[in-house]
C-alpha positions in Angstrom: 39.3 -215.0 -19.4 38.6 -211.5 -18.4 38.8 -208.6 -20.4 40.8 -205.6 -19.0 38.2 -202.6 -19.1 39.1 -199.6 -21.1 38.0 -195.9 -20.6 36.2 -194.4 -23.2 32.9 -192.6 -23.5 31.8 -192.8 -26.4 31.4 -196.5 -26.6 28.0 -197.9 -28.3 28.0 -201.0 -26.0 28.3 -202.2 -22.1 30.0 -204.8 -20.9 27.6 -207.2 -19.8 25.5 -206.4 -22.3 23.8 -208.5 -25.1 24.3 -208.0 -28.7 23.6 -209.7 -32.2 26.6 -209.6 -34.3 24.9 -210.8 -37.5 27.0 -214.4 -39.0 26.9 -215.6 -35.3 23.8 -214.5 -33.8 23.1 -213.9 -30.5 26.6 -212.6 -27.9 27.2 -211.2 -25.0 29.8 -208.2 -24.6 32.2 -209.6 -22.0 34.9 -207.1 -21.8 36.9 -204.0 -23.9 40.4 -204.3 -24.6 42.9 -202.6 -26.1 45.2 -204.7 -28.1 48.2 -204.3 -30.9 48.1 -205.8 -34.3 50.6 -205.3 -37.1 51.8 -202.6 -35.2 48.4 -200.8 -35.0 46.4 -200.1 -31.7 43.1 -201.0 -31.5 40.4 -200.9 -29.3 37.9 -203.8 -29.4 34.6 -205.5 -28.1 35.5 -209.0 -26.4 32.2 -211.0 -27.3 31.4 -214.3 -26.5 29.3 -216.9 -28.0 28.3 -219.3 -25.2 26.2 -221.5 -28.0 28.9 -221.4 -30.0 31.7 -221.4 -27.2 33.4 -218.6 -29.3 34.9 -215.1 -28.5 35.0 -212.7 -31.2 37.0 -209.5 -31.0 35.1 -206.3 -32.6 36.7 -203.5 -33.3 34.8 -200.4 -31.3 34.8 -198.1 -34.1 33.7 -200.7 -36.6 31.4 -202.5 -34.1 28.3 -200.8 -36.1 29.5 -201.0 -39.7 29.7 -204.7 -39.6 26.3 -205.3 -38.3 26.9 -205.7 -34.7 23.6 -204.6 -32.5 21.8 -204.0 -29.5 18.9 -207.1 -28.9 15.6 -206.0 -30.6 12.7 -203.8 -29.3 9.3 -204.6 -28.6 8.0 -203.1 -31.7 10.6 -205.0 -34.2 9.7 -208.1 -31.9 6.1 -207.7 -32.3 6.6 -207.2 -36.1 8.7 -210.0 -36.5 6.0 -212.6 -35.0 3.9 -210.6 -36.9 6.1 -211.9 -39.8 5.8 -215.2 -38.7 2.0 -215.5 -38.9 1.8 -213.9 -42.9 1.8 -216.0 -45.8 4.8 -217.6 -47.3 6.6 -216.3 -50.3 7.6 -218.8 -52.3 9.3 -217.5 -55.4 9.5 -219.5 -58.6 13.4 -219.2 -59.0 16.0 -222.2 -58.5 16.5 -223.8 -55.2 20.0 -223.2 -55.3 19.1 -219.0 -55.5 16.6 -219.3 -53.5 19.0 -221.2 -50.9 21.6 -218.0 -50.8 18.7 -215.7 -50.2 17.5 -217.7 -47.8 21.4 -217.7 -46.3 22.1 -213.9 -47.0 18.4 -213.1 -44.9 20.0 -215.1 -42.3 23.5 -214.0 -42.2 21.9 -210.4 -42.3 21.2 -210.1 -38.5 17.7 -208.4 -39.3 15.1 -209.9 -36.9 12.3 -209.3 -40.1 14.7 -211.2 -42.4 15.0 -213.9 -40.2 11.3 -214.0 -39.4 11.2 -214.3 -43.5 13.1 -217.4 -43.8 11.4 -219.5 -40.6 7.7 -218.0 -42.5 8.8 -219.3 -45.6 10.0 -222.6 -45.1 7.7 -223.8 -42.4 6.0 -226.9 -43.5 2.9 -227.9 -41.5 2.4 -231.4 -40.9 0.3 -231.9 -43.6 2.4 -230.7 -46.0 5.3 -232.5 -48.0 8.5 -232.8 -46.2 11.4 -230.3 -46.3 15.1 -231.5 -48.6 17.9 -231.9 -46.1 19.1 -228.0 -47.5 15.5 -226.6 -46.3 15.8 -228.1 -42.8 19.1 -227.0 -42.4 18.4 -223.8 -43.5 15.2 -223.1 -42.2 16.2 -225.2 -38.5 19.4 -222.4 -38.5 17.2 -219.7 -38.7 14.5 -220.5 -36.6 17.6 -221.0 -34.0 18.9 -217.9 -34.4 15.2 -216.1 -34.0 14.6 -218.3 -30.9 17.8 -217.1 -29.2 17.4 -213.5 -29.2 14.1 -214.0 -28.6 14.6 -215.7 -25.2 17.8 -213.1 -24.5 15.1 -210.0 -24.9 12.4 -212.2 -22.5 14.7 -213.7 -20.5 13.4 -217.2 -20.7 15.1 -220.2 -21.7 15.4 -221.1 -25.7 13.0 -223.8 -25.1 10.0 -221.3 -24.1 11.5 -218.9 -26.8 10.8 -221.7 -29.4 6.9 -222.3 -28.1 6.1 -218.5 -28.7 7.5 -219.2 -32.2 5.5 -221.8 -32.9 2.9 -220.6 -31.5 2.7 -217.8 -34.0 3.6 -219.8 -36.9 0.5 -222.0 -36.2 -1.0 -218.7 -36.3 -0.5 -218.9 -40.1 -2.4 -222.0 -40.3 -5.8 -220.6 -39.3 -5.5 -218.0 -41.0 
């Protein structure tokens, strides 16, 4: 489907362009539309998800209030592997806290955050195995980190994933 472009100046994003809308990650700005609803005209971003084959309709003039961003910079990249490498934090509360902290750092859309969760969940192979709630969570979140990665380096997930590890083996020599 192609979205009908729309004139306006004073929009924050491109079509073409790709964005992180934070509870689905990674998206790419396919279009602007102008659309009716409940008898109110809007003017939204058409984004699609091609990981999750999913289009979601933004809002333009809430498009930054909910979250939605431009791909990280170098710097935050650089920070965020930097992230990856430090020490884990394992606080002492209950898993099932710990678990919608984990989920909330996630959902938040923050590169850091996200490098947080992978850091802090990582289990080397000589340590104990992860609960099915860890993988999950820490698996989601390494997903998400991986695929912006490879959108800002333009390389394929795969190679996104190898960098990752490779800083997060980092943390093991040090």
């Amino acid at each position: 489907m192609t979205a009908k472009r729309v004139e306006n100046v004073n929009l924050t994003f491109k079509i073409g362009q790709d964005v992180v809308y934070p509870a689905h990650g990674v998206g790419r700005v396919i279009g602007i539309e102008n659309q009716e609803v409940a008898g109110i005209k809007l003017e939204v971003y058409v984004v699609t998800f091609e990981q999750d084959k999913m289009i979601l309709r933004v809002p333009t003039d809430r498009a930054e209030t909910s979250g939605m961003r431009a791909l990280a910079g170098d710097k935050l990249v650089d920070d965020a592997l930097k992230t990856l490498g430090g020490r884990a934090r394992i606080k002492r509360t209950m898993w099932s806290r710990r678990a919608q902290e984990f989920e909330t750092k996630i959902n938040s859309g923050n590169l850091i955050s996200i490098a947080e969760v992978v850091r802090d969940l990582h289990r080397a192979e000589d340590q104990p195995e992860q609960s099915y709630s860890e993988r999950q969570l820490y698996e989601n979140a390494l997903d998400r980190m991986a695929r912006e990665l490879a959108a800002i380096e333009n390389i394929e997930k795969g190679q996104a994933m190898e960098k990752l590890a490779h800083s997060l083996s980092k943390k093991k020599a040090a």
